[in-house]
N, C-alpha and C positions, 0 to 999 in steps of 0.2 A: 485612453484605454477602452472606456465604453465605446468610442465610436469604432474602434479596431474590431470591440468583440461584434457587435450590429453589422456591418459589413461580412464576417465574416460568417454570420448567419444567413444573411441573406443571399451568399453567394454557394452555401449547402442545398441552400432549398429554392436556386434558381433552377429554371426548367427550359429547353425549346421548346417553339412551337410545334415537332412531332412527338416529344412527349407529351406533353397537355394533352393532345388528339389523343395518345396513348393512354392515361389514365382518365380521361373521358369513356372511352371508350371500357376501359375496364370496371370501372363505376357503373355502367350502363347495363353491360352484361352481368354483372352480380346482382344486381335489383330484377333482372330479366329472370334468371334463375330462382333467386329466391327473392319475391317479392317481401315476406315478414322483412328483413334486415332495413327496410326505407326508415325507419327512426333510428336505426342505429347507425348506417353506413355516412359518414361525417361528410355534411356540403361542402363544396370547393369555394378558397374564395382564390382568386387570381390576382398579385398586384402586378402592376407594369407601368411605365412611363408609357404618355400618353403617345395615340400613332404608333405603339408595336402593335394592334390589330389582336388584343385579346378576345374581344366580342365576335371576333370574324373568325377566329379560329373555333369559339364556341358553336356559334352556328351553323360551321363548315360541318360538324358534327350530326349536327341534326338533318342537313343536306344530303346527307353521305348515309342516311338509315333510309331517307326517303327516295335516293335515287332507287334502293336496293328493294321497293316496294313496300316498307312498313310504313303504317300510319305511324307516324310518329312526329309529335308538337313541338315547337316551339315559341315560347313566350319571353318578351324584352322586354323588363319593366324598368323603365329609366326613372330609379325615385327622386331624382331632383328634381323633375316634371312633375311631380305627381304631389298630392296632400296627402295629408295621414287617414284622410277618410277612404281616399282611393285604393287603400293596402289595408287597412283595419274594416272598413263597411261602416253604414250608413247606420245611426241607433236610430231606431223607430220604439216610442213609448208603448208599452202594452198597457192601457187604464186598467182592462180588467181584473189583470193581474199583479197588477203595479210593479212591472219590471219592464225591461229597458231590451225588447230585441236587436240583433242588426241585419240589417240588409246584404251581403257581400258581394262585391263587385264580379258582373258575371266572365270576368276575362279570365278568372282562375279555372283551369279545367276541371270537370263533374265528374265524366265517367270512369268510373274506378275500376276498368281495363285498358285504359288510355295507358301510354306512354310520352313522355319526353324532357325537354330540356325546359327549367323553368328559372331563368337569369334576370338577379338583380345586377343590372348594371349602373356603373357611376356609383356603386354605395356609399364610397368615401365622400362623394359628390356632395351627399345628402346631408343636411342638417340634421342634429341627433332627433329631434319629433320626429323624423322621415324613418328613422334607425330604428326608435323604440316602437315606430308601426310595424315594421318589420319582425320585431324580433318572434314573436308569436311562430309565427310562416313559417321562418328558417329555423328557428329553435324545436318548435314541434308539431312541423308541418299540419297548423291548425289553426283556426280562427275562431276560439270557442269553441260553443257548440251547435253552431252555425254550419263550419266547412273542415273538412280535411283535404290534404292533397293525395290524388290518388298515387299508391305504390312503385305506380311504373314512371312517375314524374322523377328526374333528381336535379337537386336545386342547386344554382351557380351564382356567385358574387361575382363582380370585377370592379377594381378601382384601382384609386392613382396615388401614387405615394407624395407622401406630404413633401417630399424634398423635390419635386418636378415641378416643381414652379406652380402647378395646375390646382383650381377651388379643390380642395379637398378636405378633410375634418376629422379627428380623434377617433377611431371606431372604439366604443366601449369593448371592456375587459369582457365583460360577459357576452355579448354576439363572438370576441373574437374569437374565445373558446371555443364558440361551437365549431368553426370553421377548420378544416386541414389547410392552410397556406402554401400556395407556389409564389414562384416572383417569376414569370414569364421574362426571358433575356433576348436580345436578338441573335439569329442566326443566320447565317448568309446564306447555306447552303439549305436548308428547312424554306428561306423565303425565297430563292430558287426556284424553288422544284413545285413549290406554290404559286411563283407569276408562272412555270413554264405551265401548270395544268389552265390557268384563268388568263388566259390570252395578254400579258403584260406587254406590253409594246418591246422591241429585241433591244434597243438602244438603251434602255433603264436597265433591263437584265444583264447584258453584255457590261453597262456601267458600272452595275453595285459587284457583280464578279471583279471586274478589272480594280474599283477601286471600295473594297467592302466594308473602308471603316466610314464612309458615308451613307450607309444603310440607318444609321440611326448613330445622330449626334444634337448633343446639347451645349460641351464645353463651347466656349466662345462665342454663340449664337445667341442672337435675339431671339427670344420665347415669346414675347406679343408680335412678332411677324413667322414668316416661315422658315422652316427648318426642317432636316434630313431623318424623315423615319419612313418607315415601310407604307405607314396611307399617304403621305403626303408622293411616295414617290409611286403608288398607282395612281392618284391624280394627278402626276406629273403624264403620265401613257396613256391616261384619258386624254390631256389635250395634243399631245403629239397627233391623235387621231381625229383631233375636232379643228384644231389651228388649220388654216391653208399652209400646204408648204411651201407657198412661196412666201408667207411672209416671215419669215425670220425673227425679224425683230418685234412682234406682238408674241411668237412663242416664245423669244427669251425673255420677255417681261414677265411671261404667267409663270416660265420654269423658277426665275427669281424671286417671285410671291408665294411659291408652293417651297420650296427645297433652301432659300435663301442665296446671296450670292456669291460665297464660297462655291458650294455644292452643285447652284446653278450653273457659274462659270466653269466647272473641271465637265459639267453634265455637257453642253451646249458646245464644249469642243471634242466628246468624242461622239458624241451624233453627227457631226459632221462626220465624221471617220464614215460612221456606221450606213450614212446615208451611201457612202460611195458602191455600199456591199448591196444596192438593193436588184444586182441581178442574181443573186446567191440562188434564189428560187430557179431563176434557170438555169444557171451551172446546176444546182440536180437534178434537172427534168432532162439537158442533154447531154448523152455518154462523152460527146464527142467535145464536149467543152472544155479548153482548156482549166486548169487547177492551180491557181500561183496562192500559195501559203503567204500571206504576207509577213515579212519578219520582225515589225512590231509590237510587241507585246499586247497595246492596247486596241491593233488592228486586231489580232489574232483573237482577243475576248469578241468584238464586233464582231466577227464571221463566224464563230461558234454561238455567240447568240440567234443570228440572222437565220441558221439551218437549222438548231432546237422550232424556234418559232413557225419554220415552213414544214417542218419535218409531219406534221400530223393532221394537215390542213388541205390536202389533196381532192378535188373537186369529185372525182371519182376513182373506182377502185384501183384501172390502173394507171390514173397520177400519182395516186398514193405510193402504189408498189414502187413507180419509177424518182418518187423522192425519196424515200427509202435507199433506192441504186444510189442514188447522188450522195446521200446524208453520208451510207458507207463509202464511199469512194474516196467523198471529201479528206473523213476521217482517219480515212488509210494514211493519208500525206501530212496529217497532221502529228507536231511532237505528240507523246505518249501522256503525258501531262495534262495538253488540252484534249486529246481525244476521248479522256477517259474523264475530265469535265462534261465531255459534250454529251455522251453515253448516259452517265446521270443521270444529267438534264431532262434527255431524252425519254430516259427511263419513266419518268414522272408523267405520262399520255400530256392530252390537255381536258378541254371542256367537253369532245367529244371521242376521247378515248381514253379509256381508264389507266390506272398504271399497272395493274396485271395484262391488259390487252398489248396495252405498248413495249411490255417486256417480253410479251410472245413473238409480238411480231419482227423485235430486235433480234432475240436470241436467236429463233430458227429461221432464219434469212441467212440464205446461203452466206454471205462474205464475213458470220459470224466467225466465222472457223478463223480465216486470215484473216481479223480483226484479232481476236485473240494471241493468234500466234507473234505481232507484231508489235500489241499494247496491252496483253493482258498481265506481265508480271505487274506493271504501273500499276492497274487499276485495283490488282488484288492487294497491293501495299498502300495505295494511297486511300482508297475506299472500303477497305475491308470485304468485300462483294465477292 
């Protein structure tokens, strides 16, 4: 019965990774507003099994104030790395006055018009000495009367739950309180639209769509080797693009050391698919190309991957326009289901286009009209959009 009721807590206050971003961000702007509330507005701590990319979504955040030109910091303090002096400071004796000052480490930010994000990561990681250095910090954003943290900082936990196999340790009663708790969960679609913005190689993206309950899996896997979560499978798209493709058989060794060989083996037969799609780039660049839909299901993830990933990658302005031509054209031929997949996808820019840019450039392009007329009741039922 207690495990029924645990479960069924933690599945109230699980979250996506575009919510997190979301009340990050909301956090962010209320301390921007009104800076008084930073002792009262309650730090985040985030749990997650390991490899769902809580710290990466954390500091996508901070990435995302500073693409937009604000100074804004971030600091990762991994306290399993670290001793208790490194988070508490250095006591230096004062003879004169026979008391005890400290020194505080100078990586805590000074200036108290500063902003940003200040993350303890790996908390649970940490032995409780590492904990109770902390507690000060996050309890009342202060180090004695030594240091305070400026206003515009707000402060982030992430750790690993004790059931993931992973080091992790008891967080006392009292830090937990301080904390508001999410349980970060995976989502396909959230990690989607996050490889389609950070150039995730098309074969992993096309793969974890076609097959999504290997985005992140534990049952049955070896946990001291590799297994299927969302970093292990960007470092599986790292080596797609570091392996020679000729040799085969050293990428399926590294896929089976990153992802395990379940995950590996269903991954490594539809890259093969995926590879055959790799004129896709020029079926959009020429009108006159023919179009064959293929009617595989797992091909048809492959080709909608293949044109998200070319779609925003144009050498200049008009290759750009004339993948665009193709991306719509493609899409015209395609069922209403993946078209409105690929739209999404698309929707989401990459690393050098935003996703407002991208949804300009989608929407008022001429073929949006009969794009619409052909796939829009789909998209508006299946995506709410």
């Amino acid at each position: 019965m207690v495990k029924e009721t645990t479960d069924l807590i933690d599945m109230h206050n699980r979250i996506t990774a575009s919510q997190l971003e979301k009340v990050l961000r909301m956090q962010l702007d209320t301390l921007e507003k009104n800076p008084t509330l930073a002792k009262t507005l309650p730090p985040l701590m985030v749990w997650g099994a390991p490899g769902l990319g809580k710290s990466s979504v954390i500091k996508s955040i901070a990435e995302e104030r500073r693409a937009r030109g604000e100074e804004f910091g971030f600091i990762d303090v991994r306290l399993a790395q670290r001793e208790p002096v490194d988070v508490r400071g250095l006591p230096v004796p004062d003879t004169v006055n026979r008391k005890v000052d400290w020194y505080v480490s100078g990586e805590w930010p000074r200036d108290e018009k500063s902003k940003g994000i200040l993350l303890f990561d790996e908390l649970t990681a940490a032995d409780r000495s590492l904990q109770v250095a902390a507690y000060e910090l996050i309890l009342d954003r202060k180090l004695g009367d030594m240091y305070t943290v400026p206003d515009g900082w707000y402060i982030v936990a992430a750790g690993n739950r004790v059931e993931d196999a992973a080091v992790s340790t008891t967080m006392s009663s009292a830090l937990a309180n301080r904390f508001m708790h999410v349980e970060l969960g995976e989502d396909v679609d959230a990690w989607s639209h996050w490889a389609q913005r950070n150039g995730i190689h098309p074969s992993v993206t096309g793969f974890i769509r076609f097959r999504p309950e290997c985005l992140f899996r534990q049952e049955d896997e070896n946990l001291e080797r590799g297994w299927p979560t969302p970093r292990s499978w960007e470092r599986v798209s790292l080596m797609l693009n570091v392996v020679p493709k000729d040799d085969e058989e050293l990428l399926r060794k590294l896929v089976y050391g990153l992802v395990g060989n379940r995950a590996g083996l269903e991954f490594m037969e539809f890259h093969k698919l995926n590879a055959e799609f790799d004129d896709v780039r020029e079926m959009m660049l020429n009108p006159k190309a023919k179009i064959n839909i293929p009617t595989k299901i797992d091909r048809k993830f492959a080709l909608c991957s293949a044109m998200c990933y070319f779609l925003w990658r144009g050498k200049d302005t008009e290759e750009s326009r004339q993948l665009l031509d193709g991306f719509y054209r493609i899409s015209l031929k395609l069922s209403s289901d993946f078209a409105s997949m690929a739209l999404t996808d698309a929707m989401s820019g990459n690393g050098q286009i935003s996703a407002d840019e991208a949804k300009s450039r989608l929407f008022y392009h001429p073929s949006w009209k009969d794009w619409q007329k052909v796939h829009g009741t789909a998209l508006k039922r299946t995506y709410k959009l």
